[in-house]
Structures are given as structure tokens and as C-alpha cells.
Biopython code that builds the backbone (N, CA, C, O; Angstrom):
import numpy as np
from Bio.PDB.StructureBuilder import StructureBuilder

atoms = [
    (1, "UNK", "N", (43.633, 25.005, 39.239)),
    (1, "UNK", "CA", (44.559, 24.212, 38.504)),
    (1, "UNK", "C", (43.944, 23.865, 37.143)),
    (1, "UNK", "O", (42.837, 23.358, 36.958)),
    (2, "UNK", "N", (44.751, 24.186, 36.323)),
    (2, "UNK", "CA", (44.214, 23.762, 34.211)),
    (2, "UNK", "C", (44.001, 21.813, 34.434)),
    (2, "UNK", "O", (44.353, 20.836, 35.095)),
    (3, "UNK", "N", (43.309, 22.203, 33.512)),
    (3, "UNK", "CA", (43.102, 20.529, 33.259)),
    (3, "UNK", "C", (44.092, 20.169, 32.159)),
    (3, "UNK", "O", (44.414, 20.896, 31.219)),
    (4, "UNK", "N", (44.575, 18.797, 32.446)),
    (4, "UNK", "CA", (45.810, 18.284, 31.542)),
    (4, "UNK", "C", (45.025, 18.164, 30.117)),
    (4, "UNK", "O", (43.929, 17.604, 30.127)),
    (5, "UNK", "N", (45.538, 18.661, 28.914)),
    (5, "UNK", "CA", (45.407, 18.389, 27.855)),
    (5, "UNK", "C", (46.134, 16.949, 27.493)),
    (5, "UNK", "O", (47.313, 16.714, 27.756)),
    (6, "UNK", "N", (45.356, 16.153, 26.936)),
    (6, "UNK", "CA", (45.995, 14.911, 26.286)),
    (6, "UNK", "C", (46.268, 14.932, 24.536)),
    (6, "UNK", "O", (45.579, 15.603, 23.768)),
    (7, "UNK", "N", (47.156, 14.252, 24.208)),
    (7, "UNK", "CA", (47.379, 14.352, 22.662)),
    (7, "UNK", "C", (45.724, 13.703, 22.310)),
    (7, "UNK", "O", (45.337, 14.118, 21.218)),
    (8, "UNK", "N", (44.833, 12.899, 22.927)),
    (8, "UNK", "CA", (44.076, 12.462, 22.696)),
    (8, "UNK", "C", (42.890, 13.331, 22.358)),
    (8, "UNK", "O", (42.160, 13.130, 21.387)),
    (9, "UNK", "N", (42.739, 14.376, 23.285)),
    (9, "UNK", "CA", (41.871, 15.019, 23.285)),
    (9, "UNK", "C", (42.023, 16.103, 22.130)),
    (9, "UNK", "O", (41.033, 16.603, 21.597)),
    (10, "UNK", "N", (43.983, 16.599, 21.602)),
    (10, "UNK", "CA", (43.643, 17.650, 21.029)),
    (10, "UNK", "C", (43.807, 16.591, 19.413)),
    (10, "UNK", "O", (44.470, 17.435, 18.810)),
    (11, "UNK", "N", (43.736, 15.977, 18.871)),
    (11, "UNK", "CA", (43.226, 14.878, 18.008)),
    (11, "UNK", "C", (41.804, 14.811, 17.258)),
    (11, "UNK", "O", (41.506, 14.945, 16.071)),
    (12, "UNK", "N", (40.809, 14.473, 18.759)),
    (12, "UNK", "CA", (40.022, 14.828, 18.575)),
    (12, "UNK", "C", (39.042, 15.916, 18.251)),
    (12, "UNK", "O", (37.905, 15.801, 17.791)),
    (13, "UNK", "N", (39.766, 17.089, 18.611)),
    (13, "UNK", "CA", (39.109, 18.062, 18.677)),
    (13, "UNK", "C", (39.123, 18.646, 16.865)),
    (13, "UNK", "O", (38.293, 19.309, 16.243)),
    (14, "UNK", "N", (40.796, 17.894, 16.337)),
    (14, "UNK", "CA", (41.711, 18.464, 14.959)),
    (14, "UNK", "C", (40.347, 17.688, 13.674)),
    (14, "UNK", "O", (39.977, 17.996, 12.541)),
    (15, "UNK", "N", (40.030, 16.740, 14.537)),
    (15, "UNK", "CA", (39.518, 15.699, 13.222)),
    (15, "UNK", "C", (37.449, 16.136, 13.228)),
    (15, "UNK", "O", (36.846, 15.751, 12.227)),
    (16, "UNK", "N", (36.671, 16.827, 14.261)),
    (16, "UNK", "CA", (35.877, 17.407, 14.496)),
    (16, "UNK", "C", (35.706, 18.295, 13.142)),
    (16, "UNK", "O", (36.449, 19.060, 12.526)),
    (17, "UNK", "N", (34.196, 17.767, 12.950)),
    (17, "UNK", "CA", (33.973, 18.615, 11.401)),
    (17, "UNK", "C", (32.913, 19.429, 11.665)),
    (17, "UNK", "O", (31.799, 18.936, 11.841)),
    (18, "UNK", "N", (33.228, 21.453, 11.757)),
    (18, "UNK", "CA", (32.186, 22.028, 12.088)),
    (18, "UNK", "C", (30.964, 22.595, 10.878)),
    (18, "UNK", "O", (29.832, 23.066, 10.996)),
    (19, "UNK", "N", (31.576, 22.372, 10.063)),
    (19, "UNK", "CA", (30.478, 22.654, 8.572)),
    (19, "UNK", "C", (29.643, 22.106, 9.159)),
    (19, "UNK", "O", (29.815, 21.160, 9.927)),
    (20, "UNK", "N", (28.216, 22.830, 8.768)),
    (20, "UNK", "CA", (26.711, 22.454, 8.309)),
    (20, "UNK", "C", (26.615, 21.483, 7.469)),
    (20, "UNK", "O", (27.276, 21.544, 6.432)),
    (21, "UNK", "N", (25.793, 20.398, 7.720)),
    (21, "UNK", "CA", (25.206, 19.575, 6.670)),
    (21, "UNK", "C", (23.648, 19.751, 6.273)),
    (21, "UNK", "O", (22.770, 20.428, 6.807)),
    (22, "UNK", "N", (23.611, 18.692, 4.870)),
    (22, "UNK", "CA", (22.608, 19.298, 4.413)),
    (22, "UNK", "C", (21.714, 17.660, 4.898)),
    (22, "UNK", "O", (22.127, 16.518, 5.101)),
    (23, "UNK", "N", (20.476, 18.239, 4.928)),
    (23, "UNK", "CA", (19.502, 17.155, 5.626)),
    (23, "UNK", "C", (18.803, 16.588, 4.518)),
    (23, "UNK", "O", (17.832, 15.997, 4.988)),
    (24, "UNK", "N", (18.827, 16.465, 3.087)),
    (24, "UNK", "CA", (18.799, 15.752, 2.065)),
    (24, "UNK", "C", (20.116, 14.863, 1.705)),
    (24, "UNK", "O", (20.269, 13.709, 2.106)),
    (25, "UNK", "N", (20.647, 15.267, 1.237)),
    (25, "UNK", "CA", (21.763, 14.339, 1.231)),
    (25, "UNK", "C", (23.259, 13.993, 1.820)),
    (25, "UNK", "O", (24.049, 13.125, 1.447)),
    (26, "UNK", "N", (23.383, 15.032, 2.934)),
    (26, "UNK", "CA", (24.481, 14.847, 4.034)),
    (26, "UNK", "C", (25.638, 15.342, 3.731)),
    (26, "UNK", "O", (26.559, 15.297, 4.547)),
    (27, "UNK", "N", (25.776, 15.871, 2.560)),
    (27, "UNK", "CA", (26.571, 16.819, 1.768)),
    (27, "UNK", "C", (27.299, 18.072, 2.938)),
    (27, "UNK", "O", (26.543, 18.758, 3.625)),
    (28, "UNK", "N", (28.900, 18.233, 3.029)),
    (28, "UNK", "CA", (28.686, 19.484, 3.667)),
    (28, "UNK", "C", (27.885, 20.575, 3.319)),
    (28, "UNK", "O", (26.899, 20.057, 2.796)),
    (29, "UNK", "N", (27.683, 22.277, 3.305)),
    (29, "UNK", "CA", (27.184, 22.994, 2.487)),
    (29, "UNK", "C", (28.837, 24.084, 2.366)),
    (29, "UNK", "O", (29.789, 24.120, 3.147)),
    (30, "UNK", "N", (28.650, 24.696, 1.323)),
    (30, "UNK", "CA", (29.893, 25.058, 1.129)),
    (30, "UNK", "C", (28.894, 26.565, 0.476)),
    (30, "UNK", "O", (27.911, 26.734, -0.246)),
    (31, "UNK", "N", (29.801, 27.362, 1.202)),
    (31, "UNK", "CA", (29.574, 28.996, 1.535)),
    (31, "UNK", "C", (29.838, 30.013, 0.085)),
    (31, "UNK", "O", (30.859, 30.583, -0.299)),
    (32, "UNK", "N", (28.560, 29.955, -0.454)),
    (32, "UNK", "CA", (28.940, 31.167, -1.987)),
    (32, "UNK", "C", (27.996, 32.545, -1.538)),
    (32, "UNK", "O", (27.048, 32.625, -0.757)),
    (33, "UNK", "N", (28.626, 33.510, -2.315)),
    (33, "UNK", "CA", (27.611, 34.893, -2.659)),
    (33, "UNK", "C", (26.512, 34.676, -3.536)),
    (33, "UNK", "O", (26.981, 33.669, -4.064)),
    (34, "UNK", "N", (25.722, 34.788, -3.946)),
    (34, "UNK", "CA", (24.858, 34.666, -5.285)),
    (34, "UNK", "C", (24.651, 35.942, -5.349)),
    (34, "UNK", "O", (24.263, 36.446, -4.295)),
    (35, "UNK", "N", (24.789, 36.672, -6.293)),
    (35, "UNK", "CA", (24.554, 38.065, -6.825)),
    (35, "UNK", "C", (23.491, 38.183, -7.835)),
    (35, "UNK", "O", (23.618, 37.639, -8.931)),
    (36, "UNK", "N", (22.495, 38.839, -7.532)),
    (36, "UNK", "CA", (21.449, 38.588, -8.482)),
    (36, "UNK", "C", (21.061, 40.230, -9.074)),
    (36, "UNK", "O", (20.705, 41.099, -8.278)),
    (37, "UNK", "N", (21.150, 40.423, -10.142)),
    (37, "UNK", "CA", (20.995, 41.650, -10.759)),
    (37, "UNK", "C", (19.167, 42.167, -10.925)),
    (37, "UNK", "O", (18.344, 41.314, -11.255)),
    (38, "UNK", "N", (18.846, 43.253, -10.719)),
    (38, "UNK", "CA", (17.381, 43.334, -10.944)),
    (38, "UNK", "C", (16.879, 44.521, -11.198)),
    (38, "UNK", "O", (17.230, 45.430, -10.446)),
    (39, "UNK", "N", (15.735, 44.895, -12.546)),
    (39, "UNK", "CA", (15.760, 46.236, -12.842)),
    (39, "UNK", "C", (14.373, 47.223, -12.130)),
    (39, "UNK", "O", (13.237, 47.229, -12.603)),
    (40, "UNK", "N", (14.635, 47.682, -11.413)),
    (40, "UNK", "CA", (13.558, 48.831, -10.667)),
    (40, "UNK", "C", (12.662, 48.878, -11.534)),
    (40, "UNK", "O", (12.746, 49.012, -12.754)),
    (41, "UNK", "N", (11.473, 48.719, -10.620)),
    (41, "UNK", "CA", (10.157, 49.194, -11.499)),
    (41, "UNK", "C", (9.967, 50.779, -11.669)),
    (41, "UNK", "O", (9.871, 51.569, -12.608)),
    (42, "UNK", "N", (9.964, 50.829, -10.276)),
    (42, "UNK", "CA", (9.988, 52.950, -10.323)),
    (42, "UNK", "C", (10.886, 53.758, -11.286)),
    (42, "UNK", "O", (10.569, 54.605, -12.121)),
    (43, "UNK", "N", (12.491, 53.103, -10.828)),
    (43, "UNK", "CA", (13.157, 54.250, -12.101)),
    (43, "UNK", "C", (13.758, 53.760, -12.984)),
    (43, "UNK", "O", (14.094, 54.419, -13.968)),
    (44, "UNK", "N", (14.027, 52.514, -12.842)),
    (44, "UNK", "CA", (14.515, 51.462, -14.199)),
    (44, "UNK", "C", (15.977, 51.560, -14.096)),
    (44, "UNK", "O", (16.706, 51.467, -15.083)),
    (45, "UNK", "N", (16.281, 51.694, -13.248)),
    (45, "UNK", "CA", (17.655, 51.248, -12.693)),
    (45, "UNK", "C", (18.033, 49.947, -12.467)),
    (45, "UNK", "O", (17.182, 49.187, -12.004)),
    (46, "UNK", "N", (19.118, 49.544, -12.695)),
    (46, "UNK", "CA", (19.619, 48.049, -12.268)),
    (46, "UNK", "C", (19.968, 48.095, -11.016)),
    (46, "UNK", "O", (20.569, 49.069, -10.562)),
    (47, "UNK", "N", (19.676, 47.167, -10.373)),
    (47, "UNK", "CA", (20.259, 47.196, -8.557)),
    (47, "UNK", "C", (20.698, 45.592, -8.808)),
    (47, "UNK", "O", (20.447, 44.857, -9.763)),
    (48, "UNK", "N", (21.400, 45.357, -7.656)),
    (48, "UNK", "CA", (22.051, 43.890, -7.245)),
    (48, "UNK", "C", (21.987, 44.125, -6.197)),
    (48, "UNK", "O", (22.322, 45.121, -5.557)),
    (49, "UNK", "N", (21.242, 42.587, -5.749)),
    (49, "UNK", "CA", (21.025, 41.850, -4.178)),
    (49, "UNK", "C", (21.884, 40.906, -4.052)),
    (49, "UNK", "O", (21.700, 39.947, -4.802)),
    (50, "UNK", "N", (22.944, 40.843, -3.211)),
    (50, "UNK", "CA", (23.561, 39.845, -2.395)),
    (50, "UNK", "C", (22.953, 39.318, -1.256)),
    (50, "UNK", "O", (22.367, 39.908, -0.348)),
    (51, "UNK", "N", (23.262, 37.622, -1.495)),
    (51, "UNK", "CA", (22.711, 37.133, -0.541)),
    (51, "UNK", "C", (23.593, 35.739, -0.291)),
    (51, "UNK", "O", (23.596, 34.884, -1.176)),
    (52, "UNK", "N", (24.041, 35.618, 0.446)),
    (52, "UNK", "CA", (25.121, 34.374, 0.953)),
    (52, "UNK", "C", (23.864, 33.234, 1.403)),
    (52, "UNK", "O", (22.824, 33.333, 2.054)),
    (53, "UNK", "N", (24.763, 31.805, 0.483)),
    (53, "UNK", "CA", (23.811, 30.599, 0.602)),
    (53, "UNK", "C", (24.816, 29.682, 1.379)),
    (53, "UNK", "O", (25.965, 30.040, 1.637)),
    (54, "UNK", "N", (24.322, 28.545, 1.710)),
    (54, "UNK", "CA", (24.672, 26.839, 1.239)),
    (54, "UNK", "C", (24.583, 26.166, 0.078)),
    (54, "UNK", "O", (23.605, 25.476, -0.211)),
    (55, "UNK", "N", (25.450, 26.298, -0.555)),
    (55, "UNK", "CA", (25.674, 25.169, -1.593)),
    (55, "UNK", "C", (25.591, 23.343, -1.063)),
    (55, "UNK", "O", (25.990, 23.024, 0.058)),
    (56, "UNK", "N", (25.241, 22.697, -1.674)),
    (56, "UNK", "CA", (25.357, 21.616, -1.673)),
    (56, "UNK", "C", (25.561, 20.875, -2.449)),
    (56, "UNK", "O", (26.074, 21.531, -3.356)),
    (57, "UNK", "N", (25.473, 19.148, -2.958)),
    (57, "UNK", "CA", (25.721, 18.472, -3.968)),
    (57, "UNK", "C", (23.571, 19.046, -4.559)),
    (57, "UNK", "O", (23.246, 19.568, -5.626)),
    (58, "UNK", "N", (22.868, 18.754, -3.676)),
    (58, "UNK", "CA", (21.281, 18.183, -4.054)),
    (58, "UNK", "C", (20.965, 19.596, -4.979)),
    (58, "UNK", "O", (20.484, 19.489, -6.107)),
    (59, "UNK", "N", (21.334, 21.119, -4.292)),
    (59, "UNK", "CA", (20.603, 22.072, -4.531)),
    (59, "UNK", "C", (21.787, 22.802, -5.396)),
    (59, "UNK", "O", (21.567, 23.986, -5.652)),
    (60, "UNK", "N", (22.718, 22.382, -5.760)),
    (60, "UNK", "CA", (23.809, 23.141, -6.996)),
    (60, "UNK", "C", (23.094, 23.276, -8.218)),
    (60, "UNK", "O", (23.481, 24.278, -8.819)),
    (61, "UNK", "N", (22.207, 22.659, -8.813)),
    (61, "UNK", "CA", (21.962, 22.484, -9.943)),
    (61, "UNK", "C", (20.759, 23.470, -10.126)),
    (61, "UNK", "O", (20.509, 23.761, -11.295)),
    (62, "UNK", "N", (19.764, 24.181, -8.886)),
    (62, "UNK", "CA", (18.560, 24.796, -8.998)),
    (62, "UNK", "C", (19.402, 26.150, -8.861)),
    (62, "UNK", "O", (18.919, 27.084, -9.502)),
    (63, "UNK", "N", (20.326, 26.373, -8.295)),
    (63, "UNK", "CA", (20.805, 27.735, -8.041)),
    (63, "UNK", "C", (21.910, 28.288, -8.914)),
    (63, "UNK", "O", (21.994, 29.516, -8.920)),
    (64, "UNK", "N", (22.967, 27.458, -9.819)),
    (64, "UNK", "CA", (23.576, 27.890, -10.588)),
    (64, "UNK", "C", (23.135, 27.220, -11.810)),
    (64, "UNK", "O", (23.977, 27.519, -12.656)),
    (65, "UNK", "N", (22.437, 26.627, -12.225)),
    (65, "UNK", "CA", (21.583, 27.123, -13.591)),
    (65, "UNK", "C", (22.146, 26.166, -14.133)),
    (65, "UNK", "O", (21.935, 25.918, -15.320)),
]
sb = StructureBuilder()
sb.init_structure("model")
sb.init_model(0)
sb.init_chain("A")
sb.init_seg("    ")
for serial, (resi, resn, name, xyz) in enumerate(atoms, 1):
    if name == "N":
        sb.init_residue(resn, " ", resi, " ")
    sb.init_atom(name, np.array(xyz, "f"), 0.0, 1.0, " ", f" {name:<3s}", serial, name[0])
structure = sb.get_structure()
């Protein structure tokens, strides 16, 4: 037999915040690409590294410049 769902329970579940926080200032972290361009030593080609961060309020300012 299912267990009764209550409006209570699905409430709770609506208002449940699953973002990451940040352990400096409690900030959610909010999900960017950073694309960083870089030129080969061997053949002097440009390459780009993607790498998906956490943004936050503390660390916005060291990573977008």
C-alpha cells in the first residue's frame, strides 16, 4: 500500500533548496562555463579549456576580472 501524500509534505519538499552553498559566505553558487583561451608551446596554436565552476557573491570578482 503507497503512503498518503499530504499537501504538507509536497510543500515542503516545493520550498527545499537543492543548490550548493558556498562555505565563506552562504551565497548559493550559481553554475558558469569559464572558457579560457591558451597558446601551445609546441606548435603555437591557440587551444581553449572549458571548465564549469561555482560562482558565488565572495569569488565573482577573482574569476571574472
Amino acid at each position: 500500500m503507497a503512503k498518503a501524500k499530504t499537501f504538507a509534505d509536497k510543500l515542503a519538499k516545493a520550498s527545499h533548496d537543492y543548490t550548493k552553498h558556498c562555505p565563506k559566505c552562504g551565497e548559493s553558487f550559481v553554475p558558469i562555463k569559464l572558457v579560457q583561451a591558451e597558446k601551445s608551446k609546441k606548435t603555437g596554436a591557440w587551444k581553449f579549456n572549458e571548465k564549469f565552476m561555482g560562482l558565488c557573491k565572495c569569488n565573482s570578482k577573482g574569476i571574472t576580472g
